[in-house]
C-alpha positions in Angstrom: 0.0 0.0 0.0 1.5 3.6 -0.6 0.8 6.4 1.2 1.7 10.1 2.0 4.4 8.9 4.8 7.9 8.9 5.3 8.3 8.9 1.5 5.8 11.2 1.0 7.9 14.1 3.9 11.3 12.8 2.5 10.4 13.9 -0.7 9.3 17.1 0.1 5.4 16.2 -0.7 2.9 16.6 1.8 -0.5 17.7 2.4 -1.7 21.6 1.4 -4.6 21.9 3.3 -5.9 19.8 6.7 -8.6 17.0 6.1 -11.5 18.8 7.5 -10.9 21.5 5.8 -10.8 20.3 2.7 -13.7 18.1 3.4 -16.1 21.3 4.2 -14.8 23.4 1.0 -15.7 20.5 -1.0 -18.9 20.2 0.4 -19.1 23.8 0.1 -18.3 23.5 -3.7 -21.4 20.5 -4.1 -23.9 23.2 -2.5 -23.1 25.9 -4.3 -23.1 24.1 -7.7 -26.3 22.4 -7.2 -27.6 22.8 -11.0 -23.9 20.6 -12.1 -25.2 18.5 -9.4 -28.5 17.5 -10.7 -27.8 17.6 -14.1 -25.1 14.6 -13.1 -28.1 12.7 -11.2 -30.4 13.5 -14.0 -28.2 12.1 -16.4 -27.7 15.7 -18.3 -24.1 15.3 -18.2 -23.7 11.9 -19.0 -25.3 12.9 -22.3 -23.0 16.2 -22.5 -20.0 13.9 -22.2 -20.9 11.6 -24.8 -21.7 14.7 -27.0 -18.5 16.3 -26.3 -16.4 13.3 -26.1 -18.0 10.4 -28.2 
């Protein structure tokens, strides 16, 4: 299994922001895009993407 350890820190890679706070601004992102949202669970971009992308 790899993760973000020792490796990771000897590297010089490591985490940006903290968990939880990435966590909320991503929730953050999913409320305030809301149309994207529905249009994924509607299947409205499912159709986009096989427009756009074949």
């Amino acid at each position: 299994m790899c993760g973000c350890g020792e490796g990771g820190e000897a590297a010089g890679y490591g985490p940006k922001t903290r968990f939880e706070d990435g966590l909320a601004r991503t929730v953050d992102w999913y409320l305030s895009n809301r149309r994207w949202v529905e249009g994924v669970i509607t299947g409205e971009y499912l159709e986009y993407c096989r427009r756009v992308y074949g």
